[in-house]
C-alpha positions in Angstrom: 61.7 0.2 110.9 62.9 2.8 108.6 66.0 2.8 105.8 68.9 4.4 106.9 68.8 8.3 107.0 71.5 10.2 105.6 72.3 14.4 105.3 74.3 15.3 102.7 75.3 18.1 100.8 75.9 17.6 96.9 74.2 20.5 94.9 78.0 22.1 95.8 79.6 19.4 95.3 79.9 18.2 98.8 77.9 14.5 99.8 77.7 14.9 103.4 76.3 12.3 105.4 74.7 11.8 108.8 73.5 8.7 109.9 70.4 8.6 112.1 70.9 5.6 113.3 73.2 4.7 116.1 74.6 1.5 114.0 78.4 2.3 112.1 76.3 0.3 108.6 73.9 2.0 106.8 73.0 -1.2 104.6 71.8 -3.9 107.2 69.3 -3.3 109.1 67.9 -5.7 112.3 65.6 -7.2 113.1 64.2 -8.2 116.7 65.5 -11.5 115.9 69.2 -9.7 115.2 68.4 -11.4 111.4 69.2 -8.9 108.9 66.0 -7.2 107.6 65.4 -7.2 103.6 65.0 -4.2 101.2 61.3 -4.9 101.4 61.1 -5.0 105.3 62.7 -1.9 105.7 60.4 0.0 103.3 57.3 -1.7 106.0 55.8 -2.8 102.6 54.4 -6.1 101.4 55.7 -6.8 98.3 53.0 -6.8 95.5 54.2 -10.0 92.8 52.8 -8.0 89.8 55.4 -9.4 86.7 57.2 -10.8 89.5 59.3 -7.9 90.2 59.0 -7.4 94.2 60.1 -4.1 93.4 56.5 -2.9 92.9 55.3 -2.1 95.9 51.3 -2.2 97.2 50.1 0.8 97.0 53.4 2.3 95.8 53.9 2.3 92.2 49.9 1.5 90.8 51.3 1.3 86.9 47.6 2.2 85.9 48.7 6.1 86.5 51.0 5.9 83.9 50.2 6.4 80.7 50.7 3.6 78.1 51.4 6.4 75.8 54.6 7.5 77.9 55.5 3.7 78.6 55.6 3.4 74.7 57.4 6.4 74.3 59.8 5.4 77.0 60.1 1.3 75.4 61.3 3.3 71.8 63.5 5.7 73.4 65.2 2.7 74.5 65.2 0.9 70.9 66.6 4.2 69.4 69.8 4.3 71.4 70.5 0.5 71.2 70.5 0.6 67.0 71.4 4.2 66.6 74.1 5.7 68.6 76.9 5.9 67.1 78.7 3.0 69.1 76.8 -0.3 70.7 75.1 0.5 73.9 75.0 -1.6 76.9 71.9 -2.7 77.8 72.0 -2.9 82.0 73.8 1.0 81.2 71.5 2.0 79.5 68.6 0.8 82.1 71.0 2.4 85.0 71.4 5.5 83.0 67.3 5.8 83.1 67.2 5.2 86.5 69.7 7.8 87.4 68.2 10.1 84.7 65.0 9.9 87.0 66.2 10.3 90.3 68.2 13.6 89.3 65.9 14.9 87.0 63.3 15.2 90.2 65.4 15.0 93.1 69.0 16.6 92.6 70.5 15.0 95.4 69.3 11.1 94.7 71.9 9.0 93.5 71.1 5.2 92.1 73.9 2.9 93.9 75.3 0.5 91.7 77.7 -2.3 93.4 80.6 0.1 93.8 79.0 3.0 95.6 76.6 1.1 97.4 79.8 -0.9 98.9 81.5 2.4 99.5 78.6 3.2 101.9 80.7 2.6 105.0 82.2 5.5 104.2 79.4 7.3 105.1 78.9 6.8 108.5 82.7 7.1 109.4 82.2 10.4 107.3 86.2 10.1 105.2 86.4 13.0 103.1 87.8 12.4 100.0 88.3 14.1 96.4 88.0 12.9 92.7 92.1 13.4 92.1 92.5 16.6 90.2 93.6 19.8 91.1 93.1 23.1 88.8 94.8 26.9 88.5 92.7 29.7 87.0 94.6 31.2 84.1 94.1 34.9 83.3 95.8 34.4 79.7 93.4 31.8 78.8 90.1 33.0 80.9 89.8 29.3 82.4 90.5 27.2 85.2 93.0 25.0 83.5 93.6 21.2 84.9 97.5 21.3 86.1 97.4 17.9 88.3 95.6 14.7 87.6 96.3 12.0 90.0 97.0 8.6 88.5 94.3 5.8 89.2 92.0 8.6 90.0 88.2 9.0 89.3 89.5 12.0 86.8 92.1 9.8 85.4 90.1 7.1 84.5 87.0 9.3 83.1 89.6 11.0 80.7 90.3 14.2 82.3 94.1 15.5 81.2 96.3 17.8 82.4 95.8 21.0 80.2 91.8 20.6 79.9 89.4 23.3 81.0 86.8 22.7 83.8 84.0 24.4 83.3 81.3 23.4 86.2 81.5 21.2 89.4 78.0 20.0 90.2 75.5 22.9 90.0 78.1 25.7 90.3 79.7 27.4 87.0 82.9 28.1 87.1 84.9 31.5 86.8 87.2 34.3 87.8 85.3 35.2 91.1 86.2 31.6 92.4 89.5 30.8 94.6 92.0 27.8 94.8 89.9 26.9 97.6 86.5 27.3 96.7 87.6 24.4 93.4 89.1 22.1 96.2 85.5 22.6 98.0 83.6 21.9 95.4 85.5 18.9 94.1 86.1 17.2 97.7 82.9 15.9 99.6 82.5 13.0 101.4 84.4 9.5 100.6 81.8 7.3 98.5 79.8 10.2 97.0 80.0 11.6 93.2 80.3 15.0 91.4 79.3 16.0 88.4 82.3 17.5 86.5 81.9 19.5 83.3 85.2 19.6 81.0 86.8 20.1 77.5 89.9 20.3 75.7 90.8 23.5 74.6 88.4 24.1 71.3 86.4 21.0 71.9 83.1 20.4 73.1 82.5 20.3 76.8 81.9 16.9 78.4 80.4 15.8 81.3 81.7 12.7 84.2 79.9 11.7 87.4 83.4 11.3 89.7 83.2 8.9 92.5 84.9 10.7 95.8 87.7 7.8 96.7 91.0 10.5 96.8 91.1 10.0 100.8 91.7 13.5 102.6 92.7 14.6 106.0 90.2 14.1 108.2 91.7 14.3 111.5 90.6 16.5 114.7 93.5 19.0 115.8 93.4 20.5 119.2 95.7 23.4 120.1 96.0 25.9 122.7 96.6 29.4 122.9 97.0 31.2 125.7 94.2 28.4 127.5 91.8 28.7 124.8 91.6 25.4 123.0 90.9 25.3 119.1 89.2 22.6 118.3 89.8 21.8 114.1 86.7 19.6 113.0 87.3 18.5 109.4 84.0 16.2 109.0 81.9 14.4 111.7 82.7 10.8 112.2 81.0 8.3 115.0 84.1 9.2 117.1 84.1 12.7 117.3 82.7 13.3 120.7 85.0 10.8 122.2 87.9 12.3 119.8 87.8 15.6 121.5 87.3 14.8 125.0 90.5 12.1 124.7 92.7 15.3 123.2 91.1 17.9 125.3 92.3 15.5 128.4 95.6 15.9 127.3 96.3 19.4 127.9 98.1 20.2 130.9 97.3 23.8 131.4 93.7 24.9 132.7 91.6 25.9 129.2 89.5 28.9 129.6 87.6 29.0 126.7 86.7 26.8 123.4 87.3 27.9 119.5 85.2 25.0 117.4 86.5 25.2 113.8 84.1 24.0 111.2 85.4 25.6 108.0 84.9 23.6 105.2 83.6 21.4 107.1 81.2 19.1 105.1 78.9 17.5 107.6 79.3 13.9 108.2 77.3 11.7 111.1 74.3 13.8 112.2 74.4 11.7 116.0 77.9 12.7 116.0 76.9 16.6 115.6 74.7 15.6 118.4 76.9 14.3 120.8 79.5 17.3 119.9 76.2 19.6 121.6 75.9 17.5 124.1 79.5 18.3 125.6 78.2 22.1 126.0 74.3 22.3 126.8 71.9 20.1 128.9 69.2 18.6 127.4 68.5 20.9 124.6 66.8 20.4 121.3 69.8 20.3 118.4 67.7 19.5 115.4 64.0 19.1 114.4 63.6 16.6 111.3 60.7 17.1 109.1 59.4 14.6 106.3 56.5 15.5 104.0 53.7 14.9 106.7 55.2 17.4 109.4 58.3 17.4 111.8 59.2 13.3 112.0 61.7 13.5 114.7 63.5 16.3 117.6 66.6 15.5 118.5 68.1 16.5 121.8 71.3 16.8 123.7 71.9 13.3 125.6 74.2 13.0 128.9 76.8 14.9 130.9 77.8 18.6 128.9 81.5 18.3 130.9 82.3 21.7 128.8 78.5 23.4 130.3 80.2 26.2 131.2 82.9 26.9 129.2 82.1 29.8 126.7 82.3 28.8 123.0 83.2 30.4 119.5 82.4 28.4 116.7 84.4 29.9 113.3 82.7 28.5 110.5 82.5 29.6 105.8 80.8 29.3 103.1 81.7 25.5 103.2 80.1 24.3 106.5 77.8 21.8 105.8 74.9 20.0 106.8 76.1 18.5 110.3 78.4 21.2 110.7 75.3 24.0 110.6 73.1 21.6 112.7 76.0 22.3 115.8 76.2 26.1 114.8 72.4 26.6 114.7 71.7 24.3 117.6 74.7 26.8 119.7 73.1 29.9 118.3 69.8 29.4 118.8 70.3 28.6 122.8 72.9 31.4 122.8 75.6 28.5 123.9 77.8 30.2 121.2 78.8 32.6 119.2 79.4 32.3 115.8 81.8 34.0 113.1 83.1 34.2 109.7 80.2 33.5 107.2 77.3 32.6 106.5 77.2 28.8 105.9 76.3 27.2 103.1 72.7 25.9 103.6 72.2 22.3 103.3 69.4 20.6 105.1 68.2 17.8 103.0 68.1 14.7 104.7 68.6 11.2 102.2 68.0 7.8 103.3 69.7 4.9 101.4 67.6 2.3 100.5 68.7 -1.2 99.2 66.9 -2.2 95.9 68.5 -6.1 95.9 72.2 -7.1 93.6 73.9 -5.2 96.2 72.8 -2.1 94.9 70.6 1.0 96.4 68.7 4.3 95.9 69.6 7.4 97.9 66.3 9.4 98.2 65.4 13.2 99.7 63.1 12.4 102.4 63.5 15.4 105.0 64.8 18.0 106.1 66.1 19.5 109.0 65.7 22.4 111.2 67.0 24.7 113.7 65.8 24.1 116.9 62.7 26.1 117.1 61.7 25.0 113.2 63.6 27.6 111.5 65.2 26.6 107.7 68.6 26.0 107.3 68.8 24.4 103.7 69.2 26.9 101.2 69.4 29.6 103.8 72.3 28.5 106.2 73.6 29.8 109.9 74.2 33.3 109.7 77.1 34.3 111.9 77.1 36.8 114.9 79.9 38.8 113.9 80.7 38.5 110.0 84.8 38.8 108.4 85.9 39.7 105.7 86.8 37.0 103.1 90.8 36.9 103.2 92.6 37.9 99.9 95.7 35.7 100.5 96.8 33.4 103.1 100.8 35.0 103.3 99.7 36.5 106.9 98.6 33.5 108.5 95.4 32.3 109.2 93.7 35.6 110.1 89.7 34.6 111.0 91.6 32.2 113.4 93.6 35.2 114.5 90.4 37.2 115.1 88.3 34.5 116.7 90.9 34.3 119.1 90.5 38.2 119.7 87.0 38.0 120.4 87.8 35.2 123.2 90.3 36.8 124.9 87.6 39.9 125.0 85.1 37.6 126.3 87.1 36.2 129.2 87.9 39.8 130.0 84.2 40.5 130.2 83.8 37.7 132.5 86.9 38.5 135.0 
């Protein structure tokens, strides 16, 4: 039994998740017995008593590779900020502050879970998108993006941020001119239950830094519309519903539909199995992803079931802000020419996390794979390049033109095929 696998995409300030299991919790696992397994069961370790922390794994963590010059080092580190610092230290902070130091510092997509998140980890596998509770304006006159909205009982409230205060970087991206309105709300929003890194000052002040927990609850609704029988199907994130989501709205229409636009702008990723099951509405049998772990490819996952939508011919419109899932259903379509695919290139994140829980109702989200297209190609700092490429739109006043052009190249398609 393995701990709960996750993709997510945080290095842009997204935390998308996919679940690989077919359970709706990420934190229990069962057993054959239907008992709940323990942190210990699900890492198919023994645990090794050593100082009586069941922690320390057999075979995991031998402590005689450490140097006792580094464990002293680490033990007077420690001492230094408890009499020092300027103002009295927290002992369990400081402890969870070296466990997250560690995790980051290697892996920049682990996280260590304290209560809170780890309890906000439902929110993974339904796959809520959610932001931190600011909003921010570039100023010309002042060469920053300026803070204008702070929501109150907000992540940024409660961290400090103020109306009037510079931002400066959102996770690993530094901030200026060349960046839209859209690009900060991309960066800031991410999926409910996952953190950002947000870099801040006051005007003339030193900068500061806040991890913000995602808990600002978006839209995250599918849309289907029609156009002249082409249906446009609007997937905000991927939830354990999806599949059944679009087929319930797609049996709504009345008129005959002729052809599907899938849009997955901005979209963040979400349940891997539910990118799946999307995949499975169009092709037969067909390999969406290939999951690799350090010791070669760990899993291949295929289309399952009836694709009711086999023959209809499919767009999918994607930017720079589809994610994880999201590029799993665009390179899966691609790669079997089920699709074609426009707008931009995506943004290229393949890392796979599992969640592990570490006892107190707390957890470690590890890098442990990654994922590829379906014939073992990267996607993770590479992304789904698009068929036919547009033209980033300068301002919105004309409608929504990709949609507009996507639209175009269907109605050209069901020409072709008349």
């Amino acid at each position: 039994m393995k701990p709960t696998i996750l993709i997510t995409a945080v290095a842009m300030g997204f935390a998308m998740t996919a679940s690989a299991n077919t359970a709706s919790s990420p934190v229990i696992l069962p057993t054959a017995s239907g008992e709940p397994e323990s942190s210990l069961q699900v890492l198919d370790a023994e645990p090794n008593q050593l100082y009586g922390i069941s922690g320390l794994h057999a075979g995991r963590v031998p402590l005689n590779t450490i140097s006792p010059l580094t464990l002293k080092t680490f033990v007077q580190a420690v001492d230094l900020m408890r009499r020092e610092y300027v103002e009295p230290v927290d002992d369990e902070l400081l402890f969870q502050q070296a466990m997250r130091g560690m995790l980051t510092g290697i892996d920049r997509n682990a996280e260590f879970l304290d209560e809170t998140a780890f309890a906000n980890l439902n929110s993974f596998t339904t796959g809520n998108v959610a932001g931190v509770g600011l909003k921010a304006t570039y100023k010309p006159s002042e060469a920053h993006w300026v803070v204008d909205e702070v929501a109150a009982d907000s992540p940024a409230k409660a961290a400090g941020i103020a109306v009037g205060d510079y931002l400066h970087q959102i996770g690993d991206i530094k901030l200026n001119q060349s960046q839209s309105d859209n690009d900060i709300i991309q960066l800031l929003n991410g999926i409910a239950g996952t953190s950002v890194d947000v870099t801040y000052s006051r005007a003339g002040r030193s900068k500061q830094t806040s991890n913000l927990l995602r808990n600002q609850m978006q839209k995250s609704t599918i849309e289907v519309l029609t156009q002249n029988n082409i249906a446009i199907i609007k997937l905000p994130v991927f939830q354990n519903n999806t599949r059944q989501e679009i087929v319930d709205r797609l049996q709504l229409i009345s008129t005959p539909i002729q052809g599907v636009v899938i849009d997955l702008r901005n979209n963040p990723g979400g349940v891997l199995d539910a990118a799946v099951e999307v995949a499975s509405l169009f092709m037969r049998k067909k390999v969406v992803t290939q999951v690799q772990n350090r010791t070669g490819i760990e899993r291949v996952l295929e289309t399952q079931g009836s694709p009711i939508l086999e023959s209809m011919p499919v767009i999918i419109l994607q930017n720079r802000y589809s994610a994880s899932a999201a590029e799993v259903l665009s390179s899966s379509l691609q790669t079997h020419g089920r699709a074609l695919i426009v707008g931009e290139t995506s943004y290229g994140k393949g890392s796979v996390q599992s969640i592990v829980p570490i006892g107190r109702n707390q957890g470690i989200k590890l890098t442990t794979a990654r994922y590829l297209t379906p014939k073992g190609g990267k996607i993770d700092k590479i992304g789904v390049v698009p068929d036919v490429s547009f033209e980033p739109v300068i301002s919105d006043e004309a409608g929504d033109e990709w949609l507009q052009l996507s639209l175009n190249l269907m109605e050209q398609a069901k020409a072709s095929n008349q």
